[in-house]
N, C-alpha and C positions, 0 to 999 in steps of 0.2 A: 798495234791498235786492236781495242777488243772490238767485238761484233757489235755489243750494244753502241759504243759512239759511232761502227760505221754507218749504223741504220738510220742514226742520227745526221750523218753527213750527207747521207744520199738523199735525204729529204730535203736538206737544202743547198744539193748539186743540181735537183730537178728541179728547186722552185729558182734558180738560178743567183742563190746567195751566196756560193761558197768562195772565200778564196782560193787564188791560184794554190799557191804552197800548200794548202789541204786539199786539193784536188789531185795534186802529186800522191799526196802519202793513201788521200781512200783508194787512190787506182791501184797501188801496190797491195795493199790490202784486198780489194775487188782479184786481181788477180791471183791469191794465195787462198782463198777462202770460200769456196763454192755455192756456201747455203747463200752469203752476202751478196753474191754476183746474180745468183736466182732470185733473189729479193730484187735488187735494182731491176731486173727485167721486167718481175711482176708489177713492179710500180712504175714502171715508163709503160709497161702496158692497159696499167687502171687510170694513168693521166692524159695519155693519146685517146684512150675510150671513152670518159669523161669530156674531154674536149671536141670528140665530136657529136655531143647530143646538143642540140638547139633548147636550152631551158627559157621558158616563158616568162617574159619580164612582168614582172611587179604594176599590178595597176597606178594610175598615173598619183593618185593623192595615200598611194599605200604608205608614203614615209610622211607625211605630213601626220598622218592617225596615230605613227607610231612617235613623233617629235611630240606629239599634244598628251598622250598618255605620261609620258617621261615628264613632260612640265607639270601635271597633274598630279603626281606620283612624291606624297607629300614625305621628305626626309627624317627618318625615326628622329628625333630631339633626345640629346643626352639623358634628359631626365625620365623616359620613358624606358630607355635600355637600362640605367641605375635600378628603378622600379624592379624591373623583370629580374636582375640579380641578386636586388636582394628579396625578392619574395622565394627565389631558390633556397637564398643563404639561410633563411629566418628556419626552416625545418630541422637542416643541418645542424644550424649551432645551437638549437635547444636539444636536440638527441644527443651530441657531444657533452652538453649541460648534463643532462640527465647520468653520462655514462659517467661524468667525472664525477657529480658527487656520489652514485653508488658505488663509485669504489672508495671513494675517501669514506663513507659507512661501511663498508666493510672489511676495509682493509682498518681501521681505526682500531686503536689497541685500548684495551682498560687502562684506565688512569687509575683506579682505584687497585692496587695489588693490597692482595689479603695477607695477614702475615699467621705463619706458625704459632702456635704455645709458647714454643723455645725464644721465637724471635719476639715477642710481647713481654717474655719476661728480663730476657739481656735491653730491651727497650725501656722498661719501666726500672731496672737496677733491681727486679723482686729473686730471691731465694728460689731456684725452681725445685728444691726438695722438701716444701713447704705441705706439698700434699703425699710426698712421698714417708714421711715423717707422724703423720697424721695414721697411715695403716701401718704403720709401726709399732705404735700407741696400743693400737687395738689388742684387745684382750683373747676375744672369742676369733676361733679360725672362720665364722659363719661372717661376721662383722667384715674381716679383713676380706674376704672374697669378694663381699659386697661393695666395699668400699674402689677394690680395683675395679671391680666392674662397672660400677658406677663413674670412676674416673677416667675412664676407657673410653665410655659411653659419651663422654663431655667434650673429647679430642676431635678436631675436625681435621679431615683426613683428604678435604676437597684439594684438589688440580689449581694450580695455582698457575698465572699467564704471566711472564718476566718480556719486559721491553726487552727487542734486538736492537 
């Protein structure tokens, strides 16, 4: 037996609840375990000393004041206790509201994916050596620098964001 049920048992060996057959096993325990045996003493000695003070009995209409407040004492009604839970709940689930759509804003991906040169022209079935062809043509070396550069210039080179 641990300490903790015997303390338990000696509480109600003194108030005189216990059964026999557990009365057996706390003695055995009482007598194997010192701190539990000095507990029982101390408490047959705070219930002997308790017992003999004279406490002052209760004015004669003292339970009638307390029977009247108890009838008086009007029982919360369902609909006041619903009330009080969800005026908690209403704070809570709009801040959860708020928390889900900022993440479905930010976690939300472009729909709109931008496409490559390369991939606009295998889209469209176009020649992509159409302008490469073009500074080919060119006569003057001043022309054709221009012309790359210019076509350089045209290419967009932006980050492109692919669905996972």
């Amino acid at each position: 037996m641990k300490c903790r049920e015997a303390e338990k048992l000696i509480h109600r060996l003194l108030d005189g609840q216990l059964p026999p057959q557990k009365v057996h096993l706390l003695e055995e325990h009482l007598a194997n375990c010192p701190n539990c045996s000095r507990k029982k003493q101390e408490y047959e000695w705070l219930q002997q000393t308790l017992q003999s003070f004279t406490f002052p009995e209760p004015q004669p209409d003292y339970w009638e004041k307390i029977r009247r407040r108890i009838k008086t004492t009007p029982a919360p009604s369902p609909l006041f206790i619903w009330k009080k839970w969800a005026l908690r709940a209403i704070p809570v689930a709009l801040l959860l509201l708020i928390i889900l759509i900022s993440a479905l804003l930010l976690l939300q991906t472009s729909s709109s994916l931008e496409m490559s040169q390369s991939e606009m022209l295998l889209l469209h079935n176009s020649n992509p050596f159409t302008e490469s062809q073009a500074i080919f043509t060119e006569t003057s070396p001043v022309d054709k620098n221009l012309r790359l550069i210019f076509s350089s210039l045209e290419t967009n080179y932006e980050l492109r964001r692919y669905p996972r």
